[in-house]
Legacy VTK file of the C-alpha trace (Angstrom):
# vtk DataFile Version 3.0
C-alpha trace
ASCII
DATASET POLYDATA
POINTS 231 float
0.000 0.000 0.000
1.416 3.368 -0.587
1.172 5.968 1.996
-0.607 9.180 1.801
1.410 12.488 2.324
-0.407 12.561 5.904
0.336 9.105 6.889
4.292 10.001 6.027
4.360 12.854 8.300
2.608 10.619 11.129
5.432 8.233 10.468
8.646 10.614 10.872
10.323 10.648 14.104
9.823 14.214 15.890
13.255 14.565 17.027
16.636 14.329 15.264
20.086 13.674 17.262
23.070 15.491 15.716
25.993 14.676 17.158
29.072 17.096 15.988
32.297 15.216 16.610
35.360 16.906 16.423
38.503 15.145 14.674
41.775 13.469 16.268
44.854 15.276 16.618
46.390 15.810 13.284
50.066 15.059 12.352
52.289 18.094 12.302
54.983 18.747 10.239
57.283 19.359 13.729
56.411 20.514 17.606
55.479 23.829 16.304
52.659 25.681 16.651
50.701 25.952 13.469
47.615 27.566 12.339
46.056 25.098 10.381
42.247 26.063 8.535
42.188 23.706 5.818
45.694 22.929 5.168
45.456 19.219 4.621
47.211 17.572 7.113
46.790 13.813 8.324
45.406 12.190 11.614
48.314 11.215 13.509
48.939 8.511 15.332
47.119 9.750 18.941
44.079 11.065 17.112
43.676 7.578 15.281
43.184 6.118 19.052
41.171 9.122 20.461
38.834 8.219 17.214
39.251 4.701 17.779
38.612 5.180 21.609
35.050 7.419 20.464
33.982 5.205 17.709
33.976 2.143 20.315
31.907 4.576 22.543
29.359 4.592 19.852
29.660 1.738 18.464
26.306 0.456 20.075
24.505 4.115 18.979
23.392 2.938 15.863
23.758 5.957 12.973
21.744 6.420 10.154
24.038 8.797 8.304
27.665 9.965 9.213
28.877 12.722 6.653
32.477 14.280 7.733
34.590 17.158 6.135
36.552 16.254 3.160
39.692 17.139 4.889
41.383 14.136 5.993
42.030 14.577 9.649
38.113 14.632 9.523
37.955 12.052 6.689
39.478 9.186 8.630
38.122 10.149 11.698
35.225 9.137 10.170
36.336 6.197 8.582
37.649 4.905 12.050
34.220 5.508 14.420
32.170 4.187 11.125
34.105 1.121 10.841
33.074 0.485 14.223
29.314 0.571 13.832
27.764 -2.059 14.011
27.474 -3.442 11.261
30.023 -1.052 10.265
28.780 2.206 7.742
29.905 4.186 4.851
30.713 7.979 5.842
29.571 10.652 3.407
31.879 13.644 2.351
30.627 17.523 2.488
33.064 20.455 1.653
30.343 22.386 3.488
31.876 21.639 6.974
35.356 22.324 6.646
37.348 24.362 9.310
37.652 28.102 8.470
39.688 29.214 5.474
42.811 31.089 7.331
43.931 32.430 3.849
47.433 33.253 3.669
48.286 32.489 7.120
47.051 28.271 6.485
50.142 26.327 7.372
52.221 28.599 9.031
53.299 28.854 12.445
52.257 31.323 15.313
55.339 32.823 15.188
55.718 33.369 11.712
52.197 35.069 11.582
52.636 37.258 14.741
56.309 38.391 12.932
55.142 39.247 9.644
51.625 39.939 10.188
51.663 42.204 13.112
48.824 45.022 12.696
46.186 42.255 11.291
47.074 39.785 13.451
46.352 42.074 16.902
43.465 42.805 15.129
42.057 39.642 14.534
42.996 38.716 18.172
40.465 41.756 18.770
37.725 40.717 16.708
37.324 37.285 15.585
34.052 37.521 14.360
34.411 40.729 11.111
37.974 40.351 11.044
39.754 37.134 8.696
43.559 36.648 8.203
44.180 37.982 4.572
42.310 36.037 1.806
40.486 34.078 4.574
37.092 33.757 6.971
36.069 35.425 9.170
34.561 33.548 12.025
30.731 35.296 11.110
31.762 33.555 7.869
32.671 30.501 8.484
29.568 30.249 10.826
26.929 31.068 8.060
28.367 28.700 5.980
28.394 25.869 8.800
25.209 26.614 9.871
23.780 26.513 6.425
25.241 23.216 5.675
23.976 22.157 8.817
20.404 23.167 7.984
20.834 21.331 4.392
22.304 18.066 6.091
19.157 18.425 8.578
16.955 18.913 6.104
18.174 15.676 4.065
18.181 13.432 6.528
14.361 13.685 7.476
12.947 10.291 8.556
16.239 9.947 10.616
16.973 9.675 13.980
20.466 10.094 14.560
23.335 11.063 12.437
27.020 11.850 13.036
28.777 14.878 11.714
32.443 14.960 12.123
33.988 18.326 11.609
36.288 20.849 12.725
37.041 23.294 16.192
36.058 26.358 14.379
32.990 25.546 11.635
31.823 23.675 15.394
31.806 26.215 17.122
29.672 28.546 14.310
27.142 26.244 14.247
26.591 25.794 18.112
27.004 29.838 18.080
24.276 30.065 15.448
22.053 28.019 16.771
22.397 29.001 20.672
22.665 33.036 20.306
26.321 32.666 22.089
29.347 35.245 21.044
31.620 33.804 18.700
34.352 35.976 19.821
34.510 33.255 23.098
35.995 30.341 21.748
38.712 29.973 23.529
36.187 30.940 26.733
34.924 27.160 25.696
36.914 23.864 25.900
36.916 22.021 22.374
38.976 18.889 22.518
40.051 16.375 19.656
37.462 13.856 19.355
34.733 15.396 21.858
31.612 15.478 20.805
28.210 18.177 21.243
25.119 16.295 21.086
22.214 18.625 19.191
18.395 17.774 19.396
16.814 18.965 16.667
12.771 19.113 16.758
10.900 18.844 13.466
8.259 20.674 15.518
9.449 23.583 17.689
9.101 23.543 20.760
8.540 26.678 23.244
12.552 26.556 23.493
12.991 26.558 19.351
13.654 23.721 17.388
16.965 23.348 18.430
18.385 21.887 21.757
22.428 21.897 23.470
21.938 18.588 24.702
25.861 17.702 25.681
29.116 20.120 25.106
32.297 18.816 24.818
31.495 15.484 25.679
33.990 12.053 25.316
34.325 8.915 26.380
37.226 9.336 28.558
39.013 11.988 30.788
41.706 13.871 28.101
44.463 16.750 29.480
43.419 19.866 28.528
44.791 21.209 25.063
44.960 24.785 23.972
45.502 24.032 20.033
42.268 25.389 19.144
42.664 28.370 16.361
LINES 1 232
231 0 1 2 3 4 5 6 7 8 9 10 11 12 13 14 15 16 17 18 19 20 21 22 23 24 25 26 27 28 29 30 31 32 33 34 35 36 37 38 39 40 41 42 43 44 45 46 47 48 49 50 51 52 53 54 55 56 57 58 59 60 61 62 63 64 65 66 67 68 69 70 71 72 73 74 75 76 77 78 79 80 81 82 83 84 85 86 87 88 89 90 91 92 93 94 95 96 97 98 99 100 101 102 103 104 105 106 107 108 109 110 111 112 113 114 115 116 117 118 119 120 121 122 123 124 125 126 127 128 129 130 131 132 133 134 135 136 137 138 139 140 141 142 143 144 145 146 147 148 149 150 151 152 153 154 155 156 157 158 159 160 161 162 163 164 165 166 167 168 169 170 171 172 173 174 175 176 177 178 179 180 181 182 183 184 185 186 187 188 189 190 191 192 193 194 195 196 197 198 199 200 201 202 203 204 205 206 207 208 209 210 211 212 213 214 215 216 217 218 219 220 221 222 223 224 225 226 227 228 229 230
C-alpha cells in the first residue's frame, strides 16, 4: 500500500540527534605551533586512538548517516568511528563543513604570523568575528556557511533519527554559536577537545525553546588533558 502524504508525516520521528564530533589530533609537520584552517594535514597517530577510543563509545549508537569534512584529519576520523558501527557504515563527504579558510596564514606557524603579520594579526585577536587573516574567513563567515550546511544536512536526513557529523574546532563552534545566540568571539572561553563530541536535538516541531536543543558540550568517552591548540 502506498502511503498518503499525511500518513508520512505521522510516520517521521519528531526529534533528530546530531551529534558534531570533532577530529583526532592531526600530524604536524614538527612541535610547532601551526595555524592550520584547511591545510590538509593527516590524523596522527594519537588522534587515530582518540577516534578509535570514540567510535567504540558509539559503536552500540546505531547511525543512520555519518557525513564528515573532506579534509582528511576529519575524513578518517570518520572512517575509524564508522568502521566500528555495528554493522560497520559508509561515511559521506561535504566540503560544506570544513574548518575556516585562514587564507594566507594556512600552514604557518604562530610565530611566523605574529612576525610578519603584526597590525592584522592584533586585530584579529580583537575581533574574531568581522575580522579574517588575509584572503580568509572570518569567524561570522565561516559560521553562516556551517550553519547553512547544517540546515541542508538536517533537512536531508528527514525520517532519521540520529546522524554523526564529524567536523572541525572552528565551523563547530559557528554552528553551536548560530544556533544558541552565544558570542563567537569566546571560543577559547569554551573547551573544544580532539574527538569530543556536542550532542544537538533537533525538533521537526518547535518547541517553546525553538527547534533546536544543546543537549551535551564537549562530551567524550574518557578523561583527556586539557589542550589549547584550538585556532
Amino acid at each position: 500500500m502506498i502511503a498518503h502524504g499525511d500518513d508520512i508525516e505521522k510516520a517521521e520521528p519528531d526529534k533528530l540527534l546530531i551529534f558534531l564530533l570533532r577530529h583526532g589530533k592531526p600530524e604536524f609537520p614538527d612541535e610547532r605551533s601551526y595555524i592550520y584552517g584547511q591545510t590538509d594535514y593527516p590524523l596522527s597517530k594519537e588522534g587515530e586512538a582518540q577516534a578509535r577510543r570514540v567510535g567504540e563509545a558509539l559503536s552500540e549508537v546505531r547511525m543512520d548517516r555519518i557525513i564528515s569534512s573532506d579534509l582528511s584529519r576529519a575524513a578518517s576520523t570518520a572512517d575509524i568511528v564508522a568502521s566500528l558501527q555495528r554493522p560497520p557504515a559508509v561515511p559521506e563527504r561535504d566540503a560544506g563543513i570544513r574548518e575556516i579558510n585562514m587564507g594566507e596564514w594556512d600552514g604557518l606557524t604562530k610565530d611566523e604570523i605574529s612576525g610578519s603579520y603584526v597590525d592584522i594579526f592584533r586585530e584579529r585577536g580583537k575581533d574574531l568575528e568581522h575580522v579574517a587573516a588575509p584572503g580568509g574567513e572570518t569567524f561570522r563567515e565561516v559560521s553562516d556557511r556551517g550553519l547553512s550546511s547544517l540546515r541542508r544536512i538536517v533537512e536531508s536526513s528527514r525520517g532519521m533519527e540520529r546522524i554523526l557529523l564529524v567536523a572541525h574546532g572552528a565551523v563547530m563552534w559557528g554552528m553551536v554559536c548560530g544556533l544558541f545566540d552565544m558570542r563567537l568571539g569566546d571560543i577559547f572561553r569554551f573547551g573544544l577537545d580532539h574527538c569530543a563530541i556536542h550532542l544537538i536535538e533537533h525538533r521537526r516541531k518547535p518547541a517553546q525553546w525553538g527547534q533546536f536543543r544543546l543537549v551535551r558540550y564537549n562530551w567524550s568517552p574518557v578523561l583527556v588533558d586539557y589542550n589549547d591548540d584550538l585556532v
